[in-house]
C-alpha positions in Angstrom: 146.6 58.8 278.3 142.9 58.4 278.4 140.9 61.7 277.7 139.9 62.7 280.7 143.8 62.9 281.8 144.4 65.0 278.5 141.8 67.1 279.4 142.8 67.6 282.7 146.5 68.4 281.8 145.7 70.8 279.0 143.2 72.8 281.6 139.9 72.0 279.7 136.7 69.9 279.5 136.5 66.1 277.4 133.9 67.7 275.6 136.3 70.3 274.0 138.9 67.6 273.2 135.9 65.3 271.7 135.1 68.4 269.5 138.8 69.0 268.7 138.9 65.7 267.8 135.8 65.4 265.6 136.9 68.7 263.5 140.1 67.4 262.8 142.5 69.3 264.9 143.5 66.8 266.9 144.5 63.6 265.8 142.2 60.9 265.9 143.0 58.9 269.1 143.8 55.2 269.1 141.2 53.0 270.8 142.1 50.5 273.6 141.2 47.5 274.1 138.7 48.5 276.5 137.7 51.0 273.8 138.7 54.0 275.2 139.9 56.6 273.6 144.2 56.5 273.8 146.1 59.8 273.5 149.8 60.7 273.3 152.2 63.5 274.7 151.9 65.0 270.7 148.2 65.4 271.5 148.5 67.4 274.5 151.6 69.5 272.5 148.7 69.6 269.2 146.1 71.1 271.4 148.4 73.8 272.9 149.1 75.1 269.4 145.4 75.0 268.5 145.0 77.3 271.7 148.0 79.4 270.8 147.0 79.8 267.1 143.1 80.7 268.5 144.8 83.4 270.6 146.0 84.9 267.8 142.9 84.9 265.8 143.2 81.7 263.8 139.8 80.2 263.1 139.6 76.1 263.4 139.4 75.4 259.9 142.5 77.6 259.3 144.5 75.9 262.1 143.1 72.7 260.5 144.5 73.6 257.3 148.3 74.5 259.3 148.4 71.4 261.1 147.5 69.3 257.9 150.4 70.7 256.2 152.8 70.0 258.8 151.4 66.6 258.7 152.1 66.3 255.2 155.8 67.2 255.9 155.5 70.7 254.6 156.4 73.9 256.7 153.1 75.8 257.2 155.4 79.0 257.8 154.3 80.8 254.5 150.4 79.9 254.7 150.3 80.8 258.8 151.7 84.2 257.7 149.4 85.1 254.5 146.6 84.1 257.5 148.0 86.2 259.9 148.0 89.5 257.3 144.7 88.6 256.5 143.2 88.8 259.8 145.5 91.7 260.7 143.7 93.8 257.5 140.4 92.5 258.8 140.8 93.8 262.5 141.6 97.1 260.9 138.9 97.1 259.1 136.2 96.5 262.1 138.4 98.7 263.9 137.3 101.3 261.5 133.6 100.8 261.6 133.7 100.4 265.5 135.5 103.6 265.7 132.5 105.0 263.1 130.0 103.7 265.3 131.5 105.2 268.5 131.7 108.7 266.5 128.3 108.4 265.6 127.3 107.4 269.3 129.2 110.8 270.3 127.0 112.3 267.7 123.7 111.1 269.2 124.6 111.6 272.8 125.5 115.5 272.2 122.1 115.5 269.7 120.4 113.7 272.8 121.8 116.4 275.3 120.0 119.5 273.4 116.3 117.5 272.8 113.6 118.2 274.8 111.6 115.4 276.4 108.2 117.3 276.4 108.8 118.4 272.8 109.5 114.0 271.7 106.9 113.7 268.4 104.3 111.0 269.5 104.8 109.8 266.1 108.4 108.5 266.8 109.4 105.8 268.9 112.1 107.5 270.8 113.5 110.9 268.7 116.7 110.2 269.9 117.6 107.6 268.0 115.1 109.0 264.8 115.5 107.2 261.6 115.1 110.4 259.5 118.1 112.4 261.0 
């Protein structure tokens, strides 16, 4: 199939399969004899695991790194789950600091609730949010 029927099939845009194509997740497609580019059923199957593994939290050059060991004949089984803890610890993480942040956005809104306008120093820019507190 040419690319726009790939693209069409797998409910996205050529460009997105031309980018999928030039970082390596896809592999590269045969050329006609018109030149075109020629793709088959495996790429429309390789694309739909680049999605899935996306959903997931998978960054391109880690799905890059899967699909090159399957390629190579290995089972990417072990690697896609050392990933998959990784990025589990790191949504904890920025879990952590978002749920800081919204404490500390608690804090200012109850500080903000008990400040006077009329008594705002000039000398800050808004004594709400004041650097020095």
């Amino acid at each position: 199939m040419r690319i726009g029927e790939l693209a069409a099939r797998a409910g996205t845009s050529v460009k997105t399969i031309r980018y999928y194509d030039r970082v390596g997740v896809l592999r590269p497609a045969e050329r006609g004899a018109s030149g075109y580019r020629l793709y088959g059923e495996d790429a429309l199957e390789r694309y739909r695991f680049v999605r899935a593994a996306q959903a997931v939290g998978l960054r391109l050059g880690e799905i890059r790194e899967v699909i090159a060991l399957r390629d190579r004949g290995e089972t990417p089984c072990g690697f896609v789950v050392d990933l998959i803890g990784r990025r589990a610890a790191e949504l904890d993480a920025r879990i952590a600091e978002l749920q800081a942040l919204r404490d500390e956005l608690r804090r200012l809104d109850r500080r903000a609730r008990r400040l006077d306008p009329r008594r705002c120093d000039p000398g800050l820019v808004c004594h709400v949010i004041d650097a020095g507190t």
